[in-house]
N, C-alpha and C positions, 0 to 999 in steps of 0.2 A: 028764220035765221037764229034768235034767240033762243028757239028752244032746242036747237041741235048744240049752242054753247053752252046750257045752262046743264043738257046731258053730259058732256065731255067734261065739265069742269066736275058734277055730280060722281062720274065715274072714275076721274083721277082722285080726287079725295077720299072715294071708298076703295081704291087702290093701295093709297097712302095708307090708310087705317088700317086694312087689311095685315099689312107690313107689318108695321107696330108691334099688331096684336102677336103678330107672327113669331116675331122677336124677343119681346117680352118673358117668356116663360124660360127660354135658354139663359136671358139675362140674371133673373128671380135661381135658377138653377145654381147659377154657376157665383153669385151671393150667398148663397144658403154651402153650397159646397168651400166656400172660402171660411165662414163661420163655421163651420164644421173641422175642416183641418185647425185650426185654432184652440179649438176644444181640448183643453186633458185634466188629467184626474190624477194627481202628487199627492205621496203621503210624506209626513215630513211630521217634524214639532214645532209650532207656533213659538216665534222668537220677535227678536227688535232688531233693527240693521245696524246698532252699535254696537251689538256684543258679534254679529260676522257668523262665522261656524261654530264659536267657540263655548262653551258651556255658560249660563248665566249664574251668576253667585248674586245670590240675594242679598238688597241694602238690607244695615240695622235694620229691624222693627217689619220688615216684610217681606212676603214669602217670595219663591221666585216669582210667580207669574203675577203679583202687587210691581216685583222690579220692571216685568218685561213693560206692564202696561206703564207703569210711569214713565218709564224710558220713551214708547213710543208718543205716549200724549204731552209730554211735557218738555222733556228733553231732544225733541224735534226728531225723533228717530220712526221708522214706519216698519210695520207692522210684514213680518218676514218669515218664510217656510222655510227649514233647513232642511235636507232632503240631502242625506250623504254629503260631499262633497259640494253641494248645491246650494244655492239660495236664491229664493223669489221671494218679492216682493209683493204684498200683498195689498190686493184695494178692495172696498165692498165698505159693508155694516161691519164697523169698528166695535159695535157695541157685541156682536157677536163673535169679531175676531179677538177682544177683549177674555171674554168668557174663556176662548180654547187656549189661551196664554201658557205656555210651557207647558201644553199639552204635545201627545200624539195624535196628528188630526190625519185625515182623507180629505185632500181639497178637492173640487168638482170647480172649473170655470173657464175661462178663457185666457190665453195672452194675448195681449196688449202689447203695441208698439211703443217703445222705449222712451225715455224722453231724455234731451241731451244731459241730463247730469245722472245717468245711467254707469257710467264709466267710474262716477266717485262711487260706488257702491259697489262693483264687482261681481252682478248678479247675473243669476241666468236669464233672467224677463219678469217682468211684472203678470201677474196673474189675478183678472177681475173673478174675484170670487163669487158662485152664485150658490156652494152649499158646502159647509164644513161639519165633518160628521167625527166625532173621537175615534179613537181603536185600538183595539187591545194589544197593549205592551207585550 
């Protein structure tokens, strides 16, 4: 008798498993397809979210993109692509979004779900940056 239960219970378990495995790859799919529509590629000029759309004018003593980066590292302001009419917010390596400061960049990365104080900023999405290239004006 025990070993007709110990079959039955061995063979729903590799039933189960079975399943799983079954499962698993349209899951894995359909994550990879979600991270995928996510994905885009903005070209824009590397700004700060307190100057908006609007042109940066350089403090006394430093050039624009000395203002942009003060403004974002010190002046509580974050690090922003203006793209026409547009603007994202930017996240990643500061010290690299530092660099393209009042430049013309190509972003590459993903957006990100907003977080509630999105609305004081007026943006189109936050965009996790994973590679910022210049381009010719």
């Amino acid at each position: 008798m025990k070993s007709i239960k110990s079959k039955v219970i061995c063979r729903t378990a590799l039933i189960g498993f079975a399943s799983i495995c079954a499962v698993l790859p349209s899951a894995a799919a359909q994550s990879s397809a979600r991270a995928e529509s996510n994905a885009v590629s903005i070209t824009g000029k590397v700004s700060c979210s307190r100057f908006g759309r609007g042109s940066v004018t350089a403090r006394k003593g430093m050039s624009v993109a000395q203002t942009i980066q003060y403004c974002a590292n010190f002046q509580g302001g974050d690090y922003t692509l203006v793209s026409g009419n547009r603007i994202y917010r930017l996240t990643g390596d500061t010290k690299q979004l530092a660099k393209m400061s009042g430049q013309t960049v190509e972003v590459a990365g993903r957006m990100v779900p907003e977080s509630p104080d999105a609305a004081a900023y007026a943006l189109m999405g936050t965009v996790a940056v994973t590679d910022v290239v210049p381009t010719k004006e």
